[in-house]
Structures are given as structure tokens and as C-alpha cells.
Z-matrix of the N, CA and C atoms (Angstrom, degrees):
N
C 1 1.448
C 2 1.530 1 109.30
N 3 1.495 2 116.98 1 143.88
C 4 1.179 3 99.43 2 -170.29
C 5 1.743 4 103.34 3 -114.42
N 6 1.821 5 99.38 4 164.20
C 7 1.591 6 105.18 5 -148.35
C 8 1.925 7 110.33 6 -63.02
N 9 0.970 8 132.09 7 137.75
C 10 1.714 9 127.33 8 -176.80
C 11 1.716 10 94.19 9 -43.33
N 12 1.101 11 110.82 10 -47.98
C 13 1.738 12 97.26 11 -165.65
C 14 1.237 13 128.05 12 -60.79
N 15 1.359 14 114.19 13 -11.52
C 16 1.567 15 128.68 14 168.70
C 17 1.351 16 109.90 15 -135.20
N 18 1.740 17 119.23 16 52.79
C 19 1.693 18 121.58 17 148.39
C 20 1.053 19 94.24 18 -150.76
N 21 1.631 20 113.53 19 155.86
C 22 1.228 21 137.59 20 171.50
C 23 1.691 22 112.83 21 -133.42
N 24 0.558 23 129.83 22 121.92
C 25 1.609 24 124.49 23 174.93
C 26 1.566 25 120.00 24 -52.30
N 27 1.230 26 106.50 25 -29.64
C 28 1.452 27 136.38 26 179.95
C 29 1.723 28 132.44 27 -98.50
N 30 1.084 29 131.95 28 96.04
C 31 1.539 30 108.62 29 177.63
C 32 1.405 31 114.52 30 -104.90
N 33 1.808 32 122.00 31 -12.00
C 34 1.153 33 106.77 32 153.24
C 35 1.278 34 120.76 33 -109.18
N 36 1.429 35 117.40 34 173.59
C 37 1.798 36 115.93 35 -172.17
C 38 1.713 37 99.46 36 -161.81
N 39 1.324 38 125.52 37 144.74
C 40 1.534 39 149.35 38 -146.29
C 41 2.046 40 88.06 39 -127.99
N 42 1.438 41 104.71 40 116.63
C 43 1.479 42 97.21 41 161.46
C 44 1.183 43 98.84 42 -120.94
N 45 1.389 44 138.17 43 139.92
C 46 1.518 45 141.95 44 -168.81
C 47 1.831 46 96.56 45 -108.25
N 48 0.954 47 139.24 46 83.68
C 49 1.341 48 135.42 47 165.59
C 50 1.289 49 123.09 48 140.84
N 51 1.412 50 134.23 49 104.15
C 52 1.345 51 131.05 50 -117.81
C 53 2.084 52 89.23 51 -139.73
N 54 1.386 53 93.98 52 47.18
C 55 1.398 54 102.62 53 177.18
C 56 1.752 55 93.65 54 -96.83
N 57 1.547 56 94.11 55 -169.56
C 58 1.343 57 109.89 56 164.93
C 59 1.756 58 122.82 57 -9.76
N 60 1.448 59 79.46 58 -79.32
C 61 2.188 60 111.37 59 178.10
C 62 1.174 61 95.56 60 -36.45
N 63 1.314 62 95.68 61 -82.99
C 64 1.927 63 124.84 62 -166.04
C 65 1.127 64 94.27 63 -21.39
N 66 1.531 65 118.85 64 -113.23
C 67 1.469 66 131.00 65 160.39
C 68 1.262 67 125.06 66 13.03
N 69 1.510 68 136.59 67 -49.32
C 70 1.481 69 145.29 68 -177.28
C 71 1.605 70 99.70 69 -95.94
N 72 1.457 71 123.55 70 -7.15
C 73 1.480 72 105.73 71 -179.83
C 74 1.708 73 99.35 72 -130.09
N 75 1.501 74 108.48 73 5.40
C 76 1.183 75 98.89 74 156.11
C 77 1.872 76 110.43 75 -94.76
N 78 1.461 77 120.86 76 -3.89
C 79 0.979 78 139.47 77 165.35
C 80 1.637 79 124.66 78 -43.21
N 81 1.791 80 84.10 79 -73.40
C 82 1.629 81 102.24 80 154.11
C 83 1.281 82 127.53 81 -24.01
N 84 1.234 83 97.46 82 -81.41
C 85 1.700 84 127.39 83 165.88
C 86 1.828 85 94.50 84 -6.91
N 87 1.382 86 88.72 85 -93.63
C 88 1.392 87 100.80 86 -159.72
C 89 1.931 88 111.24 87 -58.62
N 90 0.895 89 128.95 88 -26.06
C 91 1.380 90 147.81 89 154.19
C 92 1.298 91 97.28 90 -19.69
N 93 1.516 92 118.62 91 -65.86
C 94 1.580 93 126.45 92 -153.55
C 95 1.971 94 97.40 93 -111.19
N 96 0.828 95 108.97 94 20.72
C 97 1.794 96 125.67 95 161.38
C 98 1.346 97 122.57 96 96.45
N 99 1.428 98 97.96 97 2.90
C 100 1.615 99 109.97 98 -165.42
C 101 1.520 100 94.19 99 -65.30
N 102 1.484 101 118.70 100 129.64
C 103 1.466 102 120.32 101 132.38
C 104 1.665 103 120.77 102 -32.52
N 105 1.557 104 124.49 103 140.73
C 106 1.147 105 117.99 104 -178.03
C 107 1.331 106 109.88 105 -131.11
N 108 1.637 107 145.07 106 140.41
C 109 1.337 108 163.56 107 131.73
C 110 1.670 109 111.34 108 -57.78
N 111 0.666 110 128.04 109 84.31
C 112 1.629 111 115.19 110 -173.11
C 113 2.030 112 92.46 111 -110.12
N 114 1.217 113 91.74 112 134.40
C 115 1.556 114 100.13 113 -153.38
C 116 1.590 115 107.40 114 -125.63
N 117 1.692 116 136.40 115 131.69
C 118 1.243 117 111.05 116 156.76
C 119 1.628 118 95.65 117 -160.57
N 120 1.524 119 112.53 118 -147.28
C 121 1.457 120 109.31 119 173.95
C 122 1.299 121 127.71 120 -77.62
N 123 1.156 122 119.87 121 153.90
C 124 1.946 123 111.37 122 -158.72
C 125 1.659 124 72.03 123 -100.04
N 126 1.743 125 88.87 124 168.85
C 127 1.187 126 129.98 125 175.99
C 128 0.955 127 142.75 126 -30.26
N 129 1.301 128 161.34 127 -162.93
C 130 1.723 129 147.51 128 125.41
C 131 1.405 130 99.70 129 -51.68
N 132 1.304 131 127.27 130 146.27
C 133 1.385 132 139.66 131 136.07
C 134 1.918 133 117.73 132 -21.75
N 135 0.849 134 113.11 133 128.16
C 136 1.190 135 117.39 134 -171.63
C 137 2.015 136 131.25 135 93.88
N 138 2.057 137 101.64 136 -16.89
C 139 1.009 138 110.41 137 170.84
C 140 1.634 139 110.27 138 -88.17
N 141 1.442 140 100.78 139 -150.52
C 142 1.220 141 111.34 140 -178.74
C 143 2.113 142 103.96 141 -107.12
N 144 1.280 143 112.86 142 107.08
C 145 1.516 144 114.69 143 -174.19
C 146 1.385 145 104.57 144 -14.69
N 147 1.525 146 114.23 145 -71.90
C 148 1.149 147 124.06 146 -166.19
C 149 2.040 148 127.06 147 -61.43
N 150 1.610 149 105.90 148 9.11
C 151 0.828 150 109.52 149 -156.64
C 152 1.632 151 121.80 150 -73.15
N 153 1.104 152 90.82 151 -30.10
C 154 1.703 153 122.41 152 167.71
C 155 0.999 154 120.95 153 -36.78
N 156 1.339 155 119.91 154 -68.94
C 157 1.390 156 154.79 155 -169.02
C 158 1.669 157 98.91 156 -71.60
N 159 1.248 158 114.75 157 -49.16
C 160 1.471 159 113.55 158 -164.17
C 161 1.921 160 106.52 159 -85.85
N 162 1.554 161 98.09 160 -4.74
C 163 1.747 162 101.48 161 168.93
C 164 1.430 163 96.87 162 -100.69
N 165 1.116 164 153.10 163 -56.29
C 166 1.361 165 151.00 164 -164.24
C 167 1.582 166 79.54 165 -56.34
N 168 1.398 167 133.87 166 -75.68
C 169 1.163 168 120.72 167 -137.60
C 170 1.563 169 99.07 168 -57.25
N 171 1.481 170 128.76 169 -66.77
C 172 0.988 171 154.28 170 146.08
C 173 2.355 172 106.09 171 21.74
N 174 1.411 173 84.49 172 -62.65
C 175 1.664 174 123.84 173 170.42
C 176 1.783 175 96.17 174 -31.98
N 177 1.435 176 93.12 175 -74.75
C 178 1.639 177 107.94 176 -160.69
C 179 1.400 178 110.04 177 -37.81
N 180 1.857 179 119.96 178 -52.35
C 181 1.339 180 135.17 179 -155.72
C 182 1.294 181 97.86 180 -61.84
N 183 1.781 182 132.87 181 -18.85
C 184 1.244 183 123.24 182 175.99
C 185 1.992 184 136.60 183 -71.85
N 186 1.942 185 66.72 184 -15.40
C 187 1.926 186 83.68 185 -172.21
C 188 1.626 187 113.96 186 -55.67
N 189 1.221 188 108.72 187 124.60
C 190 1.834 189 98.49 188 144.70
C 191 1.453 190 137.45 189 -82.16
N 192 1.166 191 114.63 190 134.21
C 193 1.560 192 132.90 191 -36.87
C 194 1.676 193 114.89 192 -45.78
N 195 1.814 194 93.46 193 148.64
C 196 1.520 195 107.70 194 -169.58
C 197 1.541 196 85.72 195 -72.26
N 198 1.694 197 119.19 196 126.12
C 199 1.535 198 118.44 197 157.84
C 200 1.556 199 130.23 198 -49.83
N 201 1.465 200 108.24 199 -19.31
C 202 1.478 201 117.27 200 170.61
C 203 1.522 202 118.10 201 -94.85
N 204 1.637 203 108.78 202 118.28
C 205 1.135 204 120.80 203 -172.47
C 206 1.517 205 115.89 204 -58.53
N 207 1.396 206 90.38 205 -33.77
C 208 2.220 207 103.80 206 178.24
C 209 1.622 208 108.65 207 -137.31
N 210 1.441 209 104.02 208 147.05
C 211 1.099 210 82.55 209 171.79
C 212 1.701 211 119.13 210 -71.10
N 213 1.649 212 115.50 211 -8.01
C 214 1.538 213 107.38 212 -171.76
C 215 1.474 214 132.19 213 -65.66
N 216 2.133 215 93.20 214 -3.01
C 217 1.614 216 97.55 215 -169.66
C 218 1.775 217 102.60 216 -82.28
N 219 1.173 218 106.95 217 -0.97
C 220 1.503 219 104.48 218 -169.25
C 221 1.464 220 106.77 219 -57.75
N 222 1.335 221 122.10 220 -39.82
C 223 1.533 222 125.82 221 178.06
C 224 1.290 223 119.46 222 -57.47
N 225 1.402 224 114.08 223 9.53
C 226 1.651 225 124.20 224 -153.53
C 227 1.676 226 90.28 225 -99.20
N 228 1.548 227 114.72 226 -23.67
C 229 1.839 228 123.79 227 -150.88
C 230 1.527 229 100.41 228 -133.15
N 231 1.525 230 93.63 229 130.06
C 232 1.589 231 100.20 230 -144.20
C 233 1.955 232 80.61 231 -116.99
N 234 1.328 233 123.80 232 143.20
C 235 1.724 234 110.31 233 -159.13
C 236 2.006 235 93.47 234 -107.68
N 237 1.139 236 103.28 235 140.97
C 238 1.915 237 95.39 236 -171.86
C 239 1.531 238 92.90 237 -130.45
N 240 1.581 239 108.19 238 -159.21
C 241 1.836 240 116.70 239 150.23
C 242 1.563 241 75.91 240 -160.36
N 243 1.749 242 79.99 241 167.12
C 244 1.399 243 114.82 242 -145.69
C 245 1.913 244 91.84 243 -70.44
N 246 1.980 245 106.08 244 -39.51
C 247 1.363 246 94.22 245 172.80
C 248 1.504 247 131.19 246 -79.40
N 249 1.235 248 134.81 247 -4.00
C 250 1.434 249 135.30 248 159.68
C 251 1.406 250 130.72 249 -82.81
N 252 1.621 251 110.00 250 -36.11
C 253 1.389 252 111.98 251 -166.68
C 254 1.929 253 95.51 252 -120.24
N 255 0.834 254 137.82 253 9.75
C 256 1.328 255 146.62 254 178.95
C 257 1.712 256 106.72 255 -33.39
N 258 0.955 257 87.09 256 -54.88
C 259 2.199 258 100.62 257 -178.05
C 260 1.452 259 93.21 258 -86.90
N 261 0.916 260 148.16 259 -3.19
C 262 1.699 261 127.12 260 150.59
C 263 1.589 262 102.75 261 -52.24
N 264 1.049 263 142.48 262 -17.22
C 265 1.363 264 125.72 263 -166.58
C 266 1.406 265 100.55 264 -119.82
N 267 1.925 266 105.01 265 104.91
C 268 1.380 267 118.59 266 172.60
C 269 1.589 268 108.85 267 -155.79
């Protein structure tokens, strides 16, 4: 059997809401190797959909303590909204 600290049942995972929470537990996520979807409402019209998502996330790295152990897990969290990328999560 192999040890809990190196298995997960899971390597990808969908967080739908890319506030505060979202953001720090899609943080997690990627911390412990998970691939991440971090998902919410796109932008104003005229930005970039994903723009939202990629400032909230952006947001988190300021907290004390920063929830990201490195910066290298950031590549782990991929930024969507709920109306474009919705069916990525299957």
C-alpha cells in the first residue's frame, strides 16, 4: 500500500469560485500536485474572460502567509469562467 503522503486518488480537481476561498484552496490544490481549474465569472465585455480570475488569483500571492509554498506550483492552476470552460471538468 502506498504511504498517504505520496497518493492522492485524484490529480485533477475543478474549484468553481475564484474569490478569497477559491483561490487559497485552489492554492492548496496545487501545493500537494493537483492540477487546478479554478473557475468563475468572466470579465466585462471587452476584457479578457479570464481576467477576473487571473486578478483574484494574482490577489492571494499577497496574503500573509503567502498560501503558495513556491512560486513553481502556480503552473499547477489553469484560470477559466464558469461560461467558457465549464465542460473542461469531467
Amino acid at each position: 500500500m502506498r504511504s498517504n503522503s505520496t497518493y492522492l486518488p485524484f490529480r485533477r480537481a475543478a474549484v468553481i469560485g475564484a474569490g478569497t476561498m477559491g483561490a487559497q484552496i485552489a492554492a492548496h490544490l496545487a501545493n500537494a500536485g493537483v492540477e487546478v481549474l479554478l473557475l468563475d465569472l468572466a470579465a466585462p465585455e471587452g476584457q479578457d474572460p479570464r481576467a477576473l480570475v487571473k486578478k483574484r488569483l494574482k490577489t492571494v500571492t499577497k496574503l500573509k502567509p503567502n498560501p503558495f509554498f513556491t512560486n513553481s506550483v502556480h503552473g499547477r492552476i489553469s484560470c477559466g469562467t464558469i461560461e467558457n470552460d465549464l465542460e473542461k471538468i469531467a
